[in-house]
KOLTI-70628 format. One record per residue (C-alpha): residue number from 0; residue in one letter; z, x, y. Coordinates in steps of 0.2 Angstrom, whole numbers, always signed. Each point is the difference from the previous one (the first is absolute). Layout:
SITE,num,residu,pz,px,py
SITE,NUM,A,Z,X,Y;
...
//
This chain:
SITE,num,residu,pz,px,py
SITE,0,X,+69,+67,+513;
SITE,1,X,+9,+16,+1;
SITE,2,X,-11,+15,+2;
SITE,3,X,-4,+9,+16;
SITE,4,X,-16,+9,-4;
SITE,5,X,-18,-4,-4;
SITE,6,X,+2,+11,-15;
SITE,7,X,-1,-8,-16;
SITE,8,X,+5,+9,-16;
SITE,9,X,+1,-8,-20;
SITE,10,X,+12,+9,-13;
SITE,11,X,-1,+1,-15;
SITE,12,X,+16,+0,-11;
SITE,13,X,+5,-4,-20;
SITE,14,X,+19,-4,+8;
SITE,15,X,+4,-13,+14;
SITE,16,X,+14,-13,+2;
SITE,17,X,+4,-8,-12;
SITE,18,X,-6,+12,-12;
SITE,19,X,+9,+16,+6;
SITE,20,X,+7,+11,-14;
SITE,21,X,-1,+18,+10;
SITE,22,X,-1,+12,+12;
SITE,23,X,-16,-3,+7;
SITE,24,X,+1,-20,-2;
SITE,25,X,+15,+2,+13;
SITE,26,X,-10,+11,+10;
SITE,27,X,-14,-12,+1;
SITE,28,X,+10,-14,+6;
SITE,29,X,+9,+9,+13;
SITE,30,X,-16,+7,+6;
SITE,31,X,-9,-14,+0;
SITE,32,X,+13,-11,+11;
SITE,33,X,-2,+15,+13;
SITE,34,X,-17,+2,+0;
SITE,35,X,-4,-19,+4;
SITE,36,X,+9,+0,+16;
SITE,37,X,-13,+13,+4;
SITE,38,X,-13,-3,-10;
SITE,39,X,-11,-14,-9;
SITE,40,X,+5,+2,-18;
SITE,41,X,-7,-7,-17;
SITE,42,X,+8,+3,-15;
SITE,43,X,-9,+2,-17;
SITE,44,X,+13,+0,-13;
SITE,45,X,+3,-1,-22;
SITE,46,X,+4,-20,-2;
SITE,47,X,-5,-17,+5;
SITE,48,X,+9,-1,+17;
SITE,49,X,-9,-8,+15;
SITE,50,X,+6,-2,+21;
SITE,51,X,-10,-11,+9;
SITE,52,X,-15,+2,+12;
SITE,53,X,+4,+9,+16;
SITE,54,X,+18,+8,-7;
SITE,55,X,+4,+19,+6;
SITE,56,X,+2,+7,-13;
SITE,57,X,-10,-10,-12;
SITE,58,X,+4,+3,-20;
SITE,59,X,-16,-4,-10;
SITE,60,X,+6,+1,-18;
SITE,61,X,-11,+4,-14;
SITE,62,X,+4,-2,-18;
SITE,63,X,-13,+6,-11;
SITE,64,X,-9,-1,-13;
SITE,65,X,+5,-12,-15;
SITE,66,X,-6,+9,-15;
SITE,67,X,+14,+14,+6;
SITE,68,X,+13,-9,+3;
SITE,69,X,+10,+5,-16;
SITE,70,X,+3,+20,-4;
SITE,71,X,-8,+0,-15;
SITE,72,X,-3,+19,+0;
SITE,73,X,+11,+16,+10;
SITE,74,X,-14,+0,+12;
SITE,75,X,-4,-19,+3;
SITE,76,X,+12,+1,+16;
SITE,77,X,-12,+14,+8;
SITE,78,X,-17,-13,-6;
SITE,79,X,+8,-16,+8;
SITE,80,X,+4,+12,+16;
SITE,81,X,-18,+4,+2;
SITE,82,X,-4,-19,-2;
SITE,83,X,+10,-5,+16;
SITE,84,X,-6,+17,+9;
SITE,85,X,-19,-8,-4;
SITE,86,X,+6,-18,+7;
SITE,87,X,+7,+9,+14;
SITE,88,X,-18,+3,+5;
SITE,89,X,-8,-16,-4;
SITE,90,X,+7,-8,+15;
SITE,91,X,-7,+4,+17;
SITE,92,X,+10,+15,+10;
SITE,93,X,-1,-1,+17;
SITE,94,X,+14,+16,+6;
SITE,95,X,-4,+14,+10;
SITE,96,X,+10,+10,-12;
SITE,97,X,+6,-3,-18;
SITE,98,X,+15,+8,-6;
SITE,99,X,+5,+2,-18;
SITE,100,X,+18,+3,-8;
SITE,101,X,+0,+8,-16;
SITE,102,X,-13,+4,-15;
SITE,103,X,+3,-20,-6;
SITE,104,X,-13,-4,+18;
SITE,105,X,-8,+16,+2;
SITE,106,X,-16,-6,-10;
SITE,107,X,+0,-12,+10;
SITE,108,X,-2,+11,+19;
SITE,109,X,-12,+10,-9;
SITE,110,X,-10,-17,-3;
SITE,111,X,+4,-7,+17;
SITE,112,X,-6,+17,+9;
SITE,113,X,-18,+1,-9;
SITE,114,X,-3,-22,+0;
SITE,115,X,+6,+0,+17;
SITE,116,X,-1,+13,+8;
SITE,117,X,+18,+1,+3;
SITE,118,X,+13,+15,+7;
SITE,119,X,+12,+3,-15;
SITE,120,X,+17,+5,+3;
SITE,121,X,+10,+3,-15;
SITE,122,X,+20,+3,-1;
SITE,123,X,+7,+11,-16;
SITE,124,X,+17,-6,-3;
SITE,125,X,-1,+12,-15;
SITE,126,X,-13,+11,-11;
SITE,127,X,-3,-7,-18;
SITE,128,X,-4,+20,-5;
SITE,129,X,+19,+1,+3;
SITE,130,X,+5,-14,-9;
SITE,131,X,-5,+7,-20;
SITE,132,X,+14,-13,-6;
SITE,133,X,-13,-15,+7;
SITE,134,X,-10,+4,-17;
SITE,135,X,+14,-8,-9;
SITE,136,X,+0,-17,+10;
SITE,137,X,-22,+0,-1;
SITE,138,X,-5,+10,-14;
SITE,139,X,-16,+7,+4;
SITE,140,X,-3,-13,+14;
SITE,141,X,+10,+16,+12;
SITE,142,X,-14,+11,-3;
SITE,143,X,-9,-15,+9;
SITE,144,X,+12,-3,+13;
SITE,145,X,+1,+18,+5;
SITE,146,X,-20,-1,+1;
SITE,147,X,+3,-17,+10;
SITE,148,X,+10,+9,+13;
SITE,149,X,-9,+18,+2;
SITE,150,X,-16,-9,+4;
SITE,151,X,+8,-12,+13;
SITE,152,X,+7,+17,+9;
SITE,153,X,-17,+10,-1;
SITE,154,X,-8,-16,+9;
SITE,155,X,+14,-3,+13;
SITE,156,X,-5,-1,+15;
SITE,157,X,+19,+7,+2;
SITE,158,X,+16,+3,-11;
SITE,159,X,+17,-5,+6;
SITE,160,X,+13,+10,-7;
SITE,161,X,+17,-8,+0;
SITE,162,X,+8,+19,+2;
SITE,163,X,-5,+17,+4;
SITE,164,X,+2,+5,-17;
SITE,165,X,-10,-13,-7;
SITE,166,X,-12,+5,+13;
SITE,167,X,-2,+18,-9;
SITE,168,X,-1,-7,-16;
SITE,169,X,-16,-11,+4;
SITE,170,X,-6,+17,+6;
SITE,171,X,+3,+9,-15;
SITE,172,X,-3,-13,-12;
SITE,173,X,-15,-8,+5;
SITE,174,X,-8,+16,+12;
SITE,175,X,+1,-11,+15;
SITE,176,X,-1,+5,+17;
SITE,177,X,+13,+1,+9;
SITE,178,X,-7,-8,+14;
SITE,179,X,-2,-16,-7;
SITE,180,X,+19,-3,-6;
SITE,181,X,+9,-5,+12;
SITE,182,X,+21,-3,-4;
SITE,183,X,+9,-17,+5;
SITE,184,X,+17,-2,-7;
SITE,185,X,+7,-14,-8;
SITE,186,X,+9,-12,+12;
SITE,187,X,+16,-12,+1;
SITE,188,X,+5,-15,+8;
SITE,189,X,+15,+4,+7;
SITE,190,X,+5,-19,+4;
SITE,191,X,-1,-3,-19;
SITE,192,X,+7,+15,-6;
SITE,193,X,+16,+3,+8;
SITE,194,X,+17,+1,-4;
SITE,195,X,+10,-17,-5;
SITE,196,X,+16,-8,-5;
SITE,197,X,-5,-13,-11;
SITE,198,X,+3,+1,-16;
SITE,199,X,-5,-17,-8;
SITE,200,X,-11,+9,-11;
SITE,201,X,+14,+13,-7;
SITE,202,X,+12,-16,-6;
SITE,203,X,-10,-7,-6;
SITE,204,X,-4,+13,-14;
SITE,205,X,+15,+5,+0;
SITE,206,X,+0,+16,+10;
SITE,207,X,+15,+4,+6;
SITE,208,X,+3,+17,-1;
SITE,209,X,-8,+18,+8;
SITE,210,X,-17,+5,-6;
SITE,211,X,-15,+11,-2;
SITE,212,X,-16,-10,+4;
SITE,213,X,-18,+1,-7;
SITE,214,X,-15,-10,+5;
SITE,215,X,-16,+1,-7;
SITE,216,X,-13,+0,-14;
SITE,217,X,+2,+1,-18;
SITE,218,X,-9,+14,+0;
SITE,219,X,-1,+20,-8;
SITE,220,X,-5,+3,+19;
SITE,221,X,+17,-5,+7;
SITE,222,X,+8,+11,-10;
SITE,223,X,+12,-14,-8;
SITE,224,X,+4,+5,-17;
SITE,225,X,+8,+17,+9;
SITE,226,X,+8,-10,+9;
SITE,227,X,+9,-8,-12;
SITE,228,X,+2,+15,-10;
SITE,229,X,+10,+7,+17;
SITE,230,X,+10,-14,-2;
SITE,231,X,+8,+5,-16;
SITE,232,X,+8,+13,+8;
SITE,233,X,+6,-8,+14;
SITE,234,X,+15,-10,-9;
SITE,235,X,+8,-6,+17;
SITE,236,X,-15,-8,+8;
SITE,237,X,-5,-17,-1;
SITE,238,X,-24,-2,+0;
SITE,239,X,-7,-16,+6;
SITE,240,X,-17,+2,-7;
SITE,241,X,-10,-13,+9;
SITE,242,X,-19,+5,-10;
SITE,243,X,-12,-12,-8;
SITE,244,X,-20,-1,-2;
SITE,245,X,+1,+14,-15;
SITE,246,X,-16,+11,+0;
SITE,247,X,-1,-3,-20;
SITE,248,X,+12,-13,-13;
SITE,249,X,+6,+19,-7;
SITE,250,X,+5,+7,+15;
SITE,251,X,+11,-15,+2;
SITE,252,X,+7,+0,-17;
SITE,253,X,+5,+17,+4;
SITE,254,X,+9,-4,+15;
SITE,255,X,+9,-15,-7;
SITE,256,X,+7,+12,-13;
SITE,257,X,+8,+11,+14;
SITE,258,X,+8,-13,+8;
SITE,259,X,+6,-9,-15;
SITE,260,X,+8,+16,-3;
SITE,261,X,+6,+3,+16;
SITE,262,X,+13,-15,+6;
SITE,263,X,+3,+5,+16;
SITE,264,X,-18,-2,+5;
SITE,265,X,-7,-18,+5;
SITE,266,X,-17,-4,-2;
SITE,267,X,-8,-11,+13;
SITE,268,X,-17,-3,-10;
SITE,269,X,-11,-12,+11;
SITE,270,X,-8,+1,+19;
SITE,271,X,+14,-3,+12;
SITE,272,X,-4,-8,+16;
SITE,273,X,-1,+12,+14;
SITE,274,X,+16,-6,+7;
SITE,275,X,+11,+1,-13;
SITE,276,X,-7,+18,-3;
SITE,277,X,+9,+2,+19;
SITE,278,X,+14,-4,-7;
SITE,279,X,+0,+11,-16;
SITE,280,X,-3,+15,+13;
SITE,281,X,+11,-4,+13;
SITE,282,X,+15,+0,-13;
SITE,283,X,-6,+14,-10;
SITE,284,X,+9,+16,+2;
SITE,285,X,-15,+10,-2;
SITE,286,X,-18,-3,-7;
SITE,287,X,-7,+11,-13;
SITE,288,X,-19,+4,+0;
SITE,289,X,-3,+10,-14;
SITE,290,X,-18,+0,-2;
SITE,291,X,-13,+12,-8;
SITE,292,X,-14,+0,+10;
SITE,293,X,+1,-11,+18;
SITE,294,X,-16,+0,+14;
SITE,295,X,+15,-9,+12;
SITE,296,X,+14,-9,-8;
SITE,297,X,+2,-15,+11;
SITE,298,X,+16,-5,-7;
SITE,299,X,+7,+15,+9;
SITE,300,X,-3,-8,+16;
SITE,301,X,+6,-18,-6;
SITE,302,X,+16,+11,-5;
SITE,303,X,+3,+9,+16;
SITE,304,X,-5,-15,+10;
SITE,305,X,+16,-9,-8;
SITE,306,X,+10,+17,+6;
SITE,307,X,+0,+6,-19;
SITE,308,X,+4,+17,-7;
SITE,309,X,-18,+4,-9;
SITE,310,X,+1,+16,-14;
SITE,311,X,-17,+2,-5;
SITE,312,X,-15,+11,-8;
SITE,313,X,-5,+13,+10;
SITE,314,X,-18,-5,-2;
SITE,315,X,-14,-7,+9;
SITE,316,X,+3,-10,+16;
SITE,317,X,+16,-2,-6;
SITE,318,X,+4,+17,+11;
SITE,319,X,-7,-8,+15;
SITE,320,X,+12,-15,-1;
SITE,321,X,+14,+7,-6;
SITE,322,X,+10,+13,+10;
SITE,323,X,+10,+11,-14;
SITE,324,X,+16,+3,+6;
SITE,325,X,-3,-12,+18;
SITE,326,X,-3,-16,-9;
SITE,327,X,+5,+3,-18;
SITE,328,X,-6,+11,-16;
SITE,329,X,-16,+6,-5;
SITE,330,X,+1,+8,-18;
SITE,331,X,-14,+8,-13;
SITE,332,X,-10,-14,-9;
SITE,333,X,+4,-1,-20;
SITE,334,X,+15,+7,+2;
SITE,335,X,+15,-14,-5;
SITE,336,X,+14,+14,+1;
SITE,337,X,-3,+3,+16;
SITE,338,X,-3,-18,+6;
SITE,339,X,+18,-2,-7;
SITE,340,X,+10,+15,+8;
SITE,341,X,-9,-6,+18;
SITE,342,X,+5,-17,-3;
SITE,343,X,+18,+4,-3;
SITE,344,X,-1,+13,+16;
SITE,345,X,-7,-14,+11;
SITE,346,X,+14,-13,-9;
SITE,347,X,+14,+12,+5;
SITE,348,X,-4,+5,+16;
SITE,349,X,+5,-16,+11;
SITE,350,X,-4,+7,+18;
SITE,351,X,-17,+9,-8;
SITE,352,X,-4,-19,-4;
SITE,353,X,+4,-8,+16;
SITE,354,X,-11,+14,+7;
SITE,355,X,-15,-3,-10;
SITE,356,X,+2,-19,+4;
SITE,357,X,+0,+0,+20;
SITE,358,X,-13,+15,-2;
SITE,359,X,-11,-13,-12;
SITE,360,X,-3,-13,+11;
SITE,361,X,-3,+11,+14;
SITE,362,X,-15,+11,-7;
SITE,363,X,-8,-18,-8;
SITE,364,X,+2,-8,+19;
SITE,365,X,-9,+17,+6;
SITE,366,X,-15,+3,-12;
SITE,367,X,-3,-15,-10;
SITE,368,X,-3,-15,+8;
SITE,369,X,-12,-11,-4;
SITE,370,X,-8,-3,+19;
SITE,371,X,-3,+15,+2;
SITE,372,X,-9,+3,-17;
SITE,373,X,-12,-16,+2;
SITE,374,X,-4,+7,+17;
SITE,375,X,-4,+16,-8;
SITE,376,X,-11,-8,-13;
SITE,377,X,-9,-10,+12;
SITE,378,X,-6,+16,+10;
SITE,379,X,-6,+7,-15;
SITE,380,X,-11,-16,-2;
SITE,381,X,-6,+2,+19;
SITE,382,X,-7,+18,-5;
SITE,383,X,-10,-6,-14;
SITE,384,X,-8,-14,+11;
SITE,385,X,-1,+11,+13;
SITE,386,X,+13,-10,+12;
SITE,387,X,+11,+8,+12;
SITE,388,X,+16,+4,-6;
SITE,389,X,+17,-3,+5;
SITE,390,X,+8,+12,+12;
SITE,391,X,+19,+0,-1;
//
C-alpha cells in the first residue's frame, strides 16, 4: 500500500474519475494521487463507484437518494446533493482529518465534524456569492447553495484558498480570520502535460490548420459568449472551441447560434480525453481564457505545460499563473474588443510567442507542481492533528 504516514484523512468530493467535468474534479484527482504516496486516503464521492478493501486511495461512491433522481424542480439538484452529503455520514469515518471540495460536500464536513468529532478542512475552488449567474442553472436552490458553503467556512477547522486573491475574498466575504485561510495553488502534472508531436487527434477532426484554442465549461463564468463575440472581429483566425457540459440548455442554444454563424470556428462539444486535450494544446498557437470571474483557472497551466501562448482575464488566480507580457496576455474581463486586438498583437508578434512559450513551461516547472502541493497539504493536515510537520 502506498502511503508513508500513519495519518489518515477522507475527502469528500461531488467530482472524481470518471465523473470529472471541472476545475476542481481535476484538482481532486491530481491531489488525491499525491496525497496517497504520503498518506492514507478514502475518497467519499457523488456516484456509485467502489475500489476494493485495502486500496490507497479508496473511491467509496455514493448515489443518492431515489425519490431525487430526476430534476423535477430548478432546485431539486441542490435536494439530491444534500441526500448524498447525509449518506456520506451514515457510514462510519474513521480519518484524522476530513477534507471537503466545494459547497456540493460541505454539508457534509459540517456533519462529519459534530457526529465525529472530526478536524474539517475545506478547499474553495470559488465563492457562490460571486457567481449571481448560478441562479439561472438552480433557481432559488443558489440561495441554498450559497448557505451550504458559508456554513461549511464558519465551521472549518481551516480554509484552503487556491490563490492569494481568493484568500482576501474569504476574508471579505465571509469576515474570516485570516489566520485560518491558508493559500495552496492549483498544481500540474508535468509528465502529462507537456509538449507533444502527435497529432492523431487533430486528423482525425480534420484540423489542419493554425488556431486559437479554448478548453472549458459552457459556462457564463468562462466568459464564452465574449469570446465568441471577439471572434467576429478577428476574420483571419481560425477557434477550436473544445466546451461542453452547458451550465443551462439556453446558454447552449446561445452558443450554438454563434458558432453556426461563425464558420471559421469548430466546435468540439463533448469531454475529450486528457490526452487528446495535449494534443489540442500542443498544436494550438495560443489558448484563449477569457473568463469573467476565475478563483485559479487551471487550464492556464494545462496550457503553459504544453509551452502554449495563454491571453487571459486579468482576474483572480489567473494573475498568479499567468505572467502578462512573460508568458502571454492578461486583458480586462468583459471586454471582447480587447480580447481581439491582444489576440492579433500575440498572433503577429512571432518572437513574443516563442518567448512566452519557453517562459510558460518554465514558471509551471517552478511553482506548480503537484509534489510539492500534496506535500504542502499534508502539513496543513499535521497541524490540525497536532503532528510534526515537514521541514523542507
Amino acid at each position: 500500500m502506498k502511503g508513508k504516514d500513519n495519518l489518515r484523512v477522507t475527502l469528500f468530493t461531488n467530482e472524481y474519475p470518471p465523473n470529472v467535468y471541472g476545475g476542481a474534479g481535476v484538482h481532486v484527482d491530481y491531489l488525491v494521487r499525491f496525497l496517497a504516496d504520503l498518506v492514507e486516503v478514502e475518497v467519499r464521492n457523488f456516484g456509485e463507484h467502489r475500489d476494493p478493501e485495502g486500496s490507497n486511495p479508496r473511491a467509496v461512491g455514493f448515489p443518492g437518494w431515489d425519490l431525487l433522481s430526476r430534476d423535477e424542480l430548478p432546485f431539486t439538484k441542490v435536494l439530491r446533493t444534500l441526500s448524498v452529503n447525509l449518506a456520506f455520514n451514515n457510514r462510519p469515518l474513521t480519518a484524522d482529518v476530513v477534507h471537503c471540495h466545494t459547497w456540493y460536500t460541505f454539508f457534509a464536513g459540517f456533519l462529519a465534524k459534530l457526529l465525529y468529532g472530526i478536524p474539517l478542512v475545506v478547499t474553495m475552488h470559488s465563492l457562490e456569492p460571486f457567481r449571481p449567474w448560478k441562479q439561472e442553472q438552480l433557481g432559488s436552490g443558489y440561495y441554498l447553495s450559497s448557505w451550504l458553503e458559508k456554513n461549511g467556512v464558519q465551521h472549518a477547522d481551516r480554509v484552503i484558498a487556491v490563490s492569494a486573491e481568493m484568500k482576501e475574498d474569504i476574508i471579505k466575504t465571509y469576515r474570516t480570520p485570516p489566520e485560518k485561510v491558508a493559500v495552496i495553488h492549483n498544481g500540474i502534472d508535468l509528465r502529462q502535460y507537456r509538449p507533444v508531436e502527435e497529432r492523431s487527434f487533430l486528423d482525425e477532426l480534420g484540423i489542419n490548420y493554425p488556431y486559437l484554442l479554448f478548453v472549458g465549461r459552457i459556462s457564463r463564468q468562462k466568459g464564452i459568449i465574449q469570446l465568441l463575440e471577439a471572434m467576429e472581429r478577428l476574420d483571419q483566425f481560425r477557434l477550436v472551441l473544445c466546451a461542453s457540459s452547458p451550465d443551462t440548455p439556453e446558454l447552449e442554444a446561445e452558443v450554438r447560434d454563434k458558432v453556426n454563424r461563425n464558420p471559421r470556428i469548430k466546435w468540439i462539444n463533448e469531454m475529450v480525453p486528457k490526452d487528446k486535450v495535449v494534443q489540442l494544446y500542443s498544436h494550438a498557437q495560443a489558448f484563449v481564457c477569457p473568463s469573467i470571474y476565475e478563483p485559479f483557472g487551471i487550464i492556464n497551466l494545462e496550457a503553459m505545460a504544453c509551452k502554449t501562448p495563454v491571453i487571459a482575464s486579468r482576474v483572480g488566480g489567473i494573475k498568479e499563473v499567468v505572467a502578462d507580457g512573460e508568458t502571454g496576455f492578461l486583458v480586462s474581463p468583459d471586454d471582447p474588443g480587447e480580447l481581439a486586438a491582444k489576440i492579433k498583437l500575440a498572433m503577429d508578434s512571432p518572437e513574443l510567442m516563442a518567448k512566452f512559450k519557453e517562459n510558460g513551461r518554465k514558471r509551471v516547472e517552478q511553482y506548480f507542481s503537484w509534489e510539492a502541493i500534496a506535500a504542502r497539504t499534508v502539513d496543513l493536515y499535521r497541524q490540525l492533528c497536532g503532528k510534526p510537520v515537514t521541514v523542507n
